[in-house]
C-alpha positions in Angstrom: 1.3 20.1 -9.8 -1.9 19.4 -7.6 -4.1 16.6 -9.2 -7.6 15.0 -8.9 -7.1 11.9 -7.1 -10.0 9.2 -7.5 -10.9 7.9 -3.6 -11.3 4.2 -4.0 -15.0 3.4 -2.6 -14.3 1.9 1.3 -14.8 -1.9 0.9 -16.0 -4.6 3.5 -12.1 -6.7 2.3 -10.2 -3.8 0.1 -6.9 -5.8 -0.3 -6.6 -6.9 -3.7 -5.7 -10.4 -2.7 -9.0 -10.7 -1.8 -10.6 -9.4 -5.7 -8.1 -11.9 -7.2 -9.5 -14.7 -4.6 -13.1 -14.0 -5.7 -12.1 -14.1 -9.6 -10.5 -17.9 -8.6 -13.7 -18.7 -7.2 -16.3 -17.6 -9.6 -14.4 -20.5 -11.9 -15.4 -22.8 -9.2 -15.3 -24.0 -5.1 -12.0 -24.3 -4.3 -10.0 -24.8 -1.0 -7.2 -22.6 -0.3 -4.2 -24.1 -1.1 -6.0 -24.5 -4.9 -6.4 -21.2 -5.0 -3.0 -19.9 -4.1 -1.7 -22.4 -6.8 -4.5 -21.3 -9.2 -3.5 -17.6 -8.8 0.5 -18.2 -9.0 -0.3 -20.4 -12.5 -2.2 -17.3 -14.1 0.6 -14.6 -12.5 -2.3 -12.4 -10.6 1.1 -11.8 -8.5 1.8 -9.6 -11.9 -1.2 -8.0 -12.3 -1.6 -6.5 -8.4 0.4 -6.4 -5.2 -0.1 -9.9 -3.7 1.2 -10.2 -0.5 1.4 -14.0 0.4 1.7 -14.0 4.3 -1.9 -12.2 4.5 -3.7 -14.7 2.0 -5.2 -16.7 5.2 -6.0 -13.7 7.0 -8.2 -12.5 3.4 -9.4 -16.0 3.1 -10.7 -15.4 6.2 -12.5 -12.1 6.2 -14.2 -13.2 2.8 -15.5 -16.1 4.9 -16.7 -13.2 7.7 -18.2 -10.6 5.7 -20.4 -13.7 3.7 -18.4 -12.9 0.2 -17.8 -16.3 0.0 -18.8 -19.6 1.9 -17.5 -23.0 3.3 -18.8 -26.2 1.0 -17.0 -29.3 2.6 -14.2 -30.0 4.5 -11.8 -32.6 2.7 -8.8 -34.5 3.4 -6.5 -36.2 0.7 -4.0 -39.2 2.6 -2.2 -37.8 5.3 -2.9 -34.5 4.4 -4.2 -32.3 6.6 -8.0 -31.1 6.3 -9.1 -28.4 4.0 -12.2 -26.5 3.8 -13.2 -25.6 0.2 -14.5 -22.7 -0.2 -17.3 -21.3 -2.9 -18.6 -17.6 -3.9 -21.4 -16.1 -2.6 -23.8 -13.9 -4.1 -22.7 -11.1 -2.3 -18.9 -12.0 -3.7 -20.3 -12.1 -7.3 -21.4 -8.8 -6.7 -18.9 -7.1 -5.0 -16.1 -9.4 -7.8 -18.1 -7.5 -10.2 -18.9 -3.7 -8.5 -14.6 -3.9 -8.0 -14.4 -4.5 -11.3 -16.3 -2.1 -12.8 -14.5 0.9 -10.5 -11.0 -0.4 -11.6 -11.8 -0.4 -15.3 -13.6 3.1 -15.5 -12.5 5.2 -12.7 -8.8 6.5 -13.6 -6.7 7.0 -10.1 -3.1 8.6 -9.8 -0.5 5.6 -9.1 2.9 6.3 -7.5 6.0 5.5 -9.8 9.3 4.9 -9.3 10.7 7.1 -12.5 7.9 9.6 -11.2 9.7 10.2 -7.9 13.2 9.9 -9.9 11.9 13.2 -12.6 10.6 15.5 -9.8 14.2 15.1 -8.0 15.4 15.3 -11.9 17.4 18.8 -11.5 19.6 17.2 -8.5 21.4 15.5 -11.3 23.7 17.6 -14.0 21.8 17.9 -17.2 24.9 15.8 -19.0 24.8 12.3 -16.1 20.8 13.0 -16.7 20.9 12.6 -20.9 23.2 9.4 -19.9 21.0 7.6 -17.6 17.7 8.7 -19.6 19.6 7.0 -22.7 20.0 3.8 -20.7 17.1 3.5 -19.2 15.4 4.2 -23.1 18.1 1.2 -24.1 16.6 -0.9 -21.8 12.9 0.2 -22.4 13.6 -0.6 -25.8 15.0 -4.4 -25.0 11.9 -4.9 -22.5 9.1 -3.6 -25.4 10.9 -6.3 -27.9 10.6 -9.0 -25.5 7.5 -8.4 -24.4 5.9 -7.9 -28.1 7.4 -10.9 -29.0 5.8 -12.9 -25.9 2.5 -11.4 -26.6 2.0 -12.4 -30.0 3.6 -15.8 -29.0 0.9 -15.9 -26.3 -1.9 -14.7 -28.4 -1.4 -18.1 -30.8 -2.5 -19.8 -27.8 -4.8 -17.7 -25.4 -8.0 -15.9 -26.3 -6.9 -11.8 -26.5 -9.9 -11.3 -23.9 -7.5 -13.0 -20.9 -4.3 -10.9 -22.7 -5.5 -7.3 -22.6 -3.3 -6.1 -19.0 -0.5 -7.6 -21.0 -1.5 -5.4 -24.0 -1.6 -2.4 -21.5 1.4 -3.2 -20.1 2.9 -3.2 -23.2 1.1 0.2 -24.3 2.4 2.0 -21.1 6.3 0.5 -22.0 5.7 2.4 -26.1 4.0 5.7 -24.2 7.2 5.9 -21.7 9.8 5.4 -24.6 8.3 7.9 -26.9 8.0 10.5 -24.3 12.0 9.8 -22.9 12.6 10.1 -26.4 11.5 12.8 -27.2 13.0 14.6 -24.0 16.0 13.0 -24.6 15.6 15.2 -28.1 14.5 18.1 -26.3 18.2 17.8 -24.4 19.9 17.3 -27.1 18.8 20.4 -29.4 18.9 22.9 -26.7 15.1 23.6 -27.0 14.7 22.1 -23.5 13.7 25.5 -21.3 15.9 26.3 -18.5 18.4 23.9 -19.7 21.2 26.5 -19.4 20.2 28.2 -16.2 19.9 23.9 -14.6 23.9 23.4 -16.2 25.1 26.6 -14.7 23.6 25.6 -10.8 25.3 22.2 -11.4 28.7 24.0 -12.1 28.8 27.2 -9.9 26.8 25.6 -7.4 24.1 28.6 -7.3 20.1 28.4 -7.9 19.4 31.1 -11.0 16.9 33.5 -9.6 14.4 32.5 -12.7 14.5 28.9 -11.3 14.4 30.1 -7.9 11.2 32.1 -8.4 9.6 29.4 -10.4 10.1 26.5 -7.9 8.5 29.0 -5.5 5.6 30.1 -7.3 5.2 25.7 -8.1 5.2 25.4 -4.0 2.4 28.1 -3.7 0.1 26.2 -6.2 0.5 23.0 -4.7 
């Protein structure tokens, strides 16, 4: 199926590293190794694709493009020198434009499971049903956990700094109901082509139905 994909608008620093650095340092000038620390402590590693080994490189194209600027250079002991680091007015803008395209502009996101379902039919319908049943089984275990952790979490942090857990949660319930109920679909027959996918997995031949369909898919692509 051919779908709308949102282009991301082109960005002086477009790594994510680099929006999670400028939400450390609206808080407050930092130096870097506080905000690698600051950013582990609130698990921004969970919330986007953090890749450590370029946080020095982001750190410094920030610095380059004026999104945020040196303060002081400090030294604690021994320790080696560290240049602190604040926010600019350019960073509290472009912390903020980021923001606002990530929250309102919805953008198609590669999954895993997606690339497993549009291979689905290389499996037989009856080793599918099993592995969609265990994967719902664990769904199920990971939705428990993670309800119980939010409301254990809400007791102590304003909902406001909760809500990707919330999502994350949400997404977890939307995926269970919807394995569920094609799980059901299996199960009652109702599931179209079921028949014509069992007998290509035991006589080893496409039905032309399926054939024809997968064709006329390609051409609309």
């Amino acid at each position: 199926m051919g779908e709308e994909v949102a282009v991301p608008k082109r960005r002086k620093v477009g790594n994510l590293l680099a929006l999670a650095v400028l939400s450390a340092l609206v808080q407050r000038p930092m130096h870097p190794y506080e905000i690698a620390t600051a950013l582990r402590a609130w698990g921004k590693d969970q919330d986007m694709e953090i890749k450590w080994g370029s946080f020095y490189t982001v750190i410094r194209n920030l610095d380059r493009h004026g999104l945020i600027a040196e303060v002081e250079s400090v030294r604690a002991g021994r320790r080696p020198e560290r240049t602190v680091y604040r926010i600019t007015d350019a960073g509290r803008a472009e912390l903020v434009d980021w923001a606002r395209e990530l929250v309102s502009t919805p953008e198609a996101e590669q999954s895993r499971f997606r690339a497993g379902l549009s291979v689905l039919a290389a499996l037989h319908p009856d080793e599918a049903t099993a592995l969609l049943r265990r994967r719902l089984e664990l769904l199920d275990e990971l939705i428990r956990a993670n309800r119980a952790a939010l409301a254990e979490h809400l007791r102590q942090v304003p909902r406001l700094f909760l809500v990707e857990s919330e999502y994350d949660l949400a997404v977890q319930e939307a995926e269970a109901a919807w394995v569920r109920d094609l799980l059901a679909a299996f199960a009652s027959g109702d599931f179209p082509g079921l028949d014509q996918w069992r007998a290509f997995h035991e006589t080893g031949e496409l039905p032309a139905e399926l054939t024809d369909v997968a064709e006329r898919s390609r051409r609309t692509e």
